[in-house]
C-alpha positions in Angstrom: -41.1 -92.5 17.1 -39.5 -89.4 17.7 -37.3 -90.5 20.5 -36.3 -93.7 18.6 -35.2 -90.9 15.5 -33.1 -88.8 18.4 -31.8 -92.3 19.8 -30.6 -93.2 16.4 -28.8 -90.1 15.6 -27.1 -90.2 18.7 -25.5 -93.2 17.7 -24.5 -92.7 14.5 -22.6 -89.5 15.9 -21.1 -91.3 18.4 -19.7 -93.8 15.6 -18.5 -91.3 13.4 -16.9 -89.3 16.2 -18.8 -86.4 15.8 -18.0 -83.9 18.5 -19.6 -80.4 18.6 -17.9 -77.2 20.1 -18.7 -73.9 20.6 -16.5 -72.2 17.8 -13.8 -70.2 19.2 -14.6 -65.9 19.5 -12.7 -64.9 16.0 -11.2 -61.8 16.2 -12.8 -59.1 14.3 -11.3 -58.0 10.6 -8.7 -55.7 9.9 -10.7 -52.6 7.4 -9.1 -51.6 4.6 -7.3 -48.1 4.8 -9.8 -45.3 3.8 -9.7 -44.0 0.4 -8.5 -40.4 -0.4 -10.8 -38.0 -0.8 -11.0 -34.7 -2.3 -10.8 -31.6 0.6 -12.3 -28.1 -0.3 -12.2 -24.3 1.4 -14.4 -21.9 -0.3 -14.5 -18.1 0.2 -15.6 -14.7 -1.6 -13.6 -11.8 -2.5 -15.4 -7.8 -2.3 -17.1 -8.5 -5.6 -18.3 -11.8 -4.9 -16.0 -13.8 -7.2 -15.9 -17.8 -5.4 -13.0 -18.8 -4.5 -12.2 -23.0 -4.0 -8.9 -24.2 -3.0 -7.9 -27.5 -2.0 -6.9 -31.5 -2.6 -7.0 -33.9 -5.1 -6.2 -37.2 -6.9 -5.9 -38.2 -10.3 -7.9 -35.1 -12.1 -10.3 -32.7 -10.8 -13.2 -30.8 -13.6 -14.2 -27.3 -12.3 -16.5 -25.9 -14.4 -15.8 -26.1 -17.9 -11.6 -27.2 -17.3 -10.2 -30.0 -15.8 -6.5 -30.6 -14.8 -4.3 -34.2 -13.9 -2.6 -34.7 -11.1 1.3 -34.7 -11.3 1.4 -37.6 -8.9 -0.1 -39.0 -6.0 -2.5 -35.9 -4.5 -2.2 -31.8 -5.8 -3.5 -29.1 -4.6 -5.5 -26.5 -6.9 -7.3 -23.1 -6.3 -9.7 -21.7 -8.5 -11.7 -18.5 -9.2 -15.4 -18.1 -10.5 -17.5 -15.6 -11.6 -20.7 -14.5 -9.6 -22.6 -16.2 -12.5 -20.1 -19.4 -11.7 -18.3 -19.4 -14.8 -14.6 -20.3 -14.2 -12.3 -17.3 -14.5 -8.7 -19.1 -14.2 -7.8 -22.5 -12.1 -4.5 -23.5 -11.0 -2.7 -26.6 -10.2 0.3 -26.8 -7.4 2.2 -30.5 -7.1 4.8 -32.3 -8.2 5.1 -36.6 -8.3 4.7 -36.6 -4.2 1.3 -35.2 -2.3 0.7 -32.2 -1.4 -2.3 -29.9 -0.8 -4.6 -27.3 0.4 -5.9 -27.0 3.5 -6.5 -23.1 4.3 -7.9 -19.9 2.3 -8.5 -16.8 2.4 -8.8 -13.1 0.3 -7.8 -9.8 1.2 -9.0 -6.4 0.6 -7.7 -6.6 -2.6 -8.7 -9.9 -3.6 -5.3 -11.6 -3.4 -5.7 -15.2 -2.4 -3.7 -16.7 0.5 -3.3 -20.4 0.9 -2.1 -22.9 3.3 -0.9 -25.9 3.0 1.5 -28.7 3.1 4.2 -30.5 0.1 5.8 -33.4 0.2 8.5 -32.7 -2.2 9.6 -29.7 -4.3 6.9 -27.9 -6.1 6.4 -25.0 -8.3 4.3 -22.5 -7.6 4.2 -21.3 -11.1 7.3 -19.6 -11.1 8.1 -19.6 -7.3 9.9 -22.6 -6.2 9.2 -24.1 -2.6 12.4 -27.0 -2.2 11.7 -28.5 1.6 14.3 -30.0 3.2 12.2 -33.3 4.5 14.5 -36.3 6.7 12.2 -38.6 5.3 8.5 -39.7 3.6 6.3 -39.1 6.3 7.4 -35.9 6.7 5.5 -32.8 5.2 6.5 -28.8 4.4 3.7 -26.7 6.0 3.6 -23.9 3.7 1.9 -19.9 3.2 1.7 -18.4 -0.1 -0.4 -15.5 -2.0 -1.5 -15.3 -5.3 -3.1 -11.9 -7.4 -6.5 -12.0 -8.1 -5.4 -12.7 -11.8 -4.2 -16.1 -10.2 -0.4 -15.4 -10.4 2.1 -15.8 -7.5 3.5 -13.5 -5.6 5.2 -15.3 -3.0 5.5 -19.0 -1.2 6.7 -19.5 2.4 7.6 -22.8 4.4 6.5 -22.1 7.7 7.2 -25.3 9.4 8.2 -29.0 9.3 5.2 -31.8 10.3 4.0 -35.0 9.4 1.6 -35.8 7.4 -1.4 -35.4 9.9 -0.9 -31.7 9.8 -3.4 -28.7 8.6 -2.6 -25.2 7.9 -5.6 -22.9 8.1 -4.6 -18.9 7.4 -6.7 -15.6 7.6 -6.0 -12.0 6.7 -6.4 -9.0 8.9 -7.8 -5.7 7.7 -4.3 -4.0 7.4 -3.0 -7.1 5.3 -1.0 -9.2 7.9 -1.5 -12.7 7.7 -2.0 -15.0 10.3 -1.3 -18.9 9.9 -2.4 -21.5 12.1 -1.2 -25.1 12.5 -2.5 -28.1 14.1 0.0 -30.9 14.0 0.6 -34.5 15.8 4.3 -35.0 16.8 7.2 -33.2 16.0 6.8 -29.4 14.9 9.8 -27.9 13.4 10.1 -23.8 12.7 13.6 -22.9 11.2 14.8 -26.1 11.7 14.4 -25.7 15.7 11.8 -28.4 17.3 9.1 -25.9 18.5 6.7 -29.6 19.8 8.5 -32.5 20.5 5.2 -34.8 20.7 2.2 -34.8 21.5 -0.7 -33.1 20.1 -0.1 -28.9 19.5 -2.2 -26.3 18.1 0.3 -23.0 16.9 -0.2 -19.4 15.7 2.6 -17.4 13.4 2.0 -14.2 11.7 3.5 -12.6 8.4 3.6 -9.5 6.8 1.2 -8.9 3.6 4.6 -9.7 1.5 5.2 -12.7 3.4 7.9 -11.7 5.8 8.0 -12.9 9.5 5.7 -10.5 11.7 6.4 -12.1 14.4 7.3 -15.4 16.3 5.2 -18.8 16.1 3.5 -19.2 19.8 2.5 -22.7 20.6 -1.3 -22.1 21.9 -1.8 -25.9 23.1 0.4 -28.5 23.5 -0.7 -32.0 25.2 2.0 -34.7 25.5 0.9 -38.6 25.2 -0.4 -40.4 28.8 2.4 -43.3 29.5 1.4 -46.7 28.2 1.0 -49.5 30.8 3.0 -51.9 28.8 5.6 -52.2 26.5 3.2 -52.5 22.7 6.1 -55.0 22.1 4.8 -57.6 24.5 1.0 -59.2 25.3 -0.3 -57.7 28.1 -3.8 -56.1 29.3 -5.4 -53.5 26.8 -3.5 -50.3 26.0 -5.0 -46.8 25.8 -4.9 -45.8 22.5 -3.4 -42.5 23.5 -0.7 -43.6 25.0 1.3 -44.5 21.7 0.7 -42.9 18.3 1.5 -46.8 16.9 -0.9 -48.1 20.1 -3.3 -45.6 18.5 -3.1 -46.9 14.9 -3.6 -50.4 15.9 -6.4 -49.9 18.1 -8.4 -48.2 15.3 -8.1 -51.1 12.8 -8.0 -53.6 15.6 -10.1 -52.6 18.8 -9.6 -55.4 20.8 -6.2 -54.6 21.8 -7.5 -51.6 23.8 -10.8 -53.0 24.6 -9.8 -57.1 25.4 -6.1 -57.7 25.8 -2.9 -56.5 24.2 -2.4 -60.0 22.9 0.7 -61.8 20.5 -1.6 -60.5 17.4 -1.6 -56.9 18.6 2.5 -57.2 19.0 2.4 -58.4 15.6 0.9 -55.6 14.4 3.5 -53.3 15.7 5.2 -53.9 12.5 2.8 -54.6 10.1 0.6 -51.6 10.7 2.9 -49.5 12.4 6.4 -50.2 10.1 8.0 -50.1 13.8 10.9 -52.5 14.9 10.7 -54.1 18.4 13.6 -55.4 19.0 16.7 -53.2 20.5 19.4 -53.4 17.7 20.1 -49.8 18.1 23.2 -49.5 16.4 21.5 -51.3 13.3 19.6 -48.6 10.6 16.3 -49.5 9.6 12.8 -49.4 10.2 12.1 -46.9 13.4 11.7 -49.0 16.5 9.2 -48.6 19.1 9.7 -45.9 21.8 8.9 -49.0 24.6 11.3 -51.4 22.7 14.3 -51.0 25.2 15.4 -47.8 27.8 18.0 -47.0 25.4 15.1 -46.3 22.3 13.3 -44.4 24.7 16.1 -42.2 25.1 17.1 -41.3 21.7 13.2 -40.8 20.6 12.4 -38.4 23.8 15.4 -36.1 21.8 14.7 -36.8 18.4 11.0 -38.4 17.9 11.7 -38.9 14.1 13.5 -42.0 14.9 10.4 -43.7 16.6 8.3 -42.0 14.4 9.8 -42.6 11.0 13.0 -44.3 10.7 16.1 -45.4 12.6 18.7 -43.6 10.3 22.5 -42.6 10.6 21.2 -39.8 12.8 19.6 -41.6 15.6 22.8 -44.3 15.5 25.2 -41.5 16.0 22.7 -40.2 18.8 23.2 -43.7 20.6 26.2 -42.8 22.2 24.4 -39.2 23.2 21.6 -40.3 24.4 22.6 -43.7 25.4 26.4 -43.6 26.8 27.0 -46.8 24.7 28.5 -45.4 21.0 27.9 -48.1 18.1 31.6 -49.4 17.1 
């Protein structure tokens, strides 16, 4: 009976055409982009006041006050009592993000922060107004504030993207020192101190916020080469090769663990906003820095233009970098 029951669904499959086939390997899901969360740095002052600093979005409650968020993420720094009661809270942003990523107190329980804006900001009363070449771009910033909360001076220390953290400290005798961990570019006084790469940097100021001395790159490691242009299917890329290789592979690891394949070149734009095609003389979306020679050329000079945006900077720099001008 049983083999007459397998004998007869054997034929109705063959009438109907049935076929079965292994389903195809699907590739995995893209995850959505992590939410923002809230960052904190805590400290104490000599008579054991608690200081927070740090980022937020929307609103933030300390204690018994709250404040709202000017636009996308602020920064804030607040002072408790030993017994925790809130003894003033400020809020630093404007409609971009900024925030907080470094505190500290001195002798006299002034607060120092470090940081990083996206756009102007007001530092209740003292106006920081970076000059930024485009959205991904960040001001990393110093400032001080009184232990009543007011402030006594704001500082840009250095041009980054958005990946990069500020951390400060205060010595005994009141000079500050400001460190910087950053991704790409690093600009100090408008003069490229890292061209790419990954760089950790140490600068020093005065207890008034004057220069004490010059920013010294402590480590600097550029990217590996890639084995293949991102903008053609190929054999899996090291993530490090590429900050775009690197943002792909994250949401999508089978381009560096199977095969750089059409929907990994695909993704050069989608996830990475990059162009791949060699229209150099054409403004626009930044274009990949193994699109063409001619790309890699302009970008080892001036990495914003792979990194951000092909503007009317890196089209005049065509003929620089390139020996072809755009007509």
């Amino acid at each position: 009976m049983k083999l007459r029951n397998r004998l007869l669904l054997l034929g109705v499959l063959a009438l109907c055409g049935c076929v079965f086939q292994v389903p195809p390997k699907l590739r995995p899901l893209l995850p959505p982009a992590p939410p923002v969360r809230p960052t904190v740095s805590v400290a104490f002052d000599k008579e054991g006041n608690r200081l927070l600093a740090g980022t937020f979005i929307q609103s933030i409650k300390v204690g018994d006050r709250s404040v709202e968020s000017a636009g996308g993420t602020d920064a804030f720094v607040a002072k408790l009592d030993r017994s925790g009661k809130v003894v003033w809270l400020q809020r630093f942003g404007g409609k971009d993000n900024e925030g907080i990523t470094g505190l500290a107190v001195d002798a006299k329980g002034d607060v120092v922060i470090g940081g990083k804006v996206q756009g102007e900001v007001d530092f209740a009363g003292q106006a920081l107004r970076p000059q930024l070449r485009g959205p991904q771009q960040r001001a990393l910033f110093a400032a001080k504030l009184d232990a009543s909360g007011k402030t006594l001076w704001v500082r840009e220390l250095a041009i980054a993207n958005d990946s990069a953290v500020v951390d400060v400290a205060v010595a005994p005798d009141g000079k500050i020192a400001a460190g910087v961990g950053a991704v790409g570019p690093l600009l100090v006084q408008g003069k490229p101190l890292v061209s790419m790469g990954e760089s950790i940097s140490l600068g020093e100021l005065t207890a008034e916020g004057g220069q004490a001395g010059p920013t010294t790159v402590l480590f600097a490691a550029g990217p590996i080469a890639c084995a293949h242009s991102p903008c053609a299917a190929g054999a899996a890329l090291n993530g490090f090769c590429n900050w775009c290789v690197g943002s792909i592979c994250v949401q999508d690891p089978y381009c560096c663990n199977t095969a750089w394949d059409a929907q990994c070149v695909s993704e050069v734009a989608t996830i990475c906003g990059q162009r791949c095609d060699c229209n150099v003389c054409q403004q626009g979306q930044s274009i990949n820095a193994y699109a063409c020679p001619c790309v890699g050329s302009v970008c080892a000079q001036d990495p914003y233009c792979c990194l951000h945006g092909w503007d009317a900077q890196c089209v005049s720099e065509v003929a620089t970098f390139c020996g072809t001008p755009c007509r």
